[in-house]
N, C-alpha and C positions, 0 to 999 in steps of 0.2 A: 725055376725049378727048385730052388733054396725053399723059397716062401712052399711048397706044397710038400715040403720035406723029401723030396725024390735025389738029394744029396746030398752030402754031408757038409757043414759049414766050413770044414779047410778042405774042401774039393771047389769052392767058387772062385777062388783066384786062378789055380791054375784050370778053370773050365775057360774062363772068361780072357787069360792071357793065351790060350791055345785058339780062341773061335777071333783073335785080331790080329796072332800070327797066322791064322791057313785065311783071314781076307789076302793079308798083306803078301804070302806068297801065291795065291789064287792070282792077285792082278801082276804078280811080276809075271807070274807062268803065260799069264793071256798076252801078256806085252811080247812075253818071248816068240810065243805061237802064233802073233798074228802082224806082230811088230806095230808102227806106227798107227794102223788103223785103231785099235785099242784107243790111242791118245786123243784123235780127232776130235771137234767139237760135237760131234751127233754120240758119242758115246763117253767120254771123255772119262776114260778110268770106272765108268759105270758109277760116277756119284750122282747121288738122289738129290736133285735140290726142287726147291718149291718155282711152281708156276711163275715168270713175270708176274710181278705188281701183287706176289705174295708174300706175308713176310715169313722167315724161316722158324717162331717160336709154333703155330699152328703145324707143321708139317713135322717138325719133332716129336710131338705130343700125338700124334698120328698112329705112328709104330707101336708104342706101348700101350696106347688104350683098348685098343682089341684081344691084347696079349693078358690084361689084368682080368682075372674074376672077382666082385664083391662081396 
């Protein structure tokens, strides 16, 4: 949003420290409301990892290339 000027350059840290505290209280709140199941291996905290026999530098480069215009 910086890069298209949609806000101002000291609005980026606390945009960017507020969108990693409401993850991090997002998954505490889902741990509260649903308890262990949250934890389980089929969901596990809801982190995104890459396919077996993928490596993780393709799968990070993933997110953001859609989000760039040239």
């Amino acid at each position: 949003m910086r890069r298209y000027r949609q806000i101002p350059g000291r609005a980026v840290a606390p945009y960017i420290a507020g969108e990693l505290i409401g993850s991090l209280l997002g998954v505490a709140a889902a741990r509260l409301v649903w308890g262990p199941a949250v934890a389980g291996p089929a969901v596990d905290y809801s982190v995104v990892r890459p396919a077996p026999g993928w490596h993780w530098a393709p799968s990070a480069g993933s997110k953001p290339a859609p989000c760039s215009r040239w």
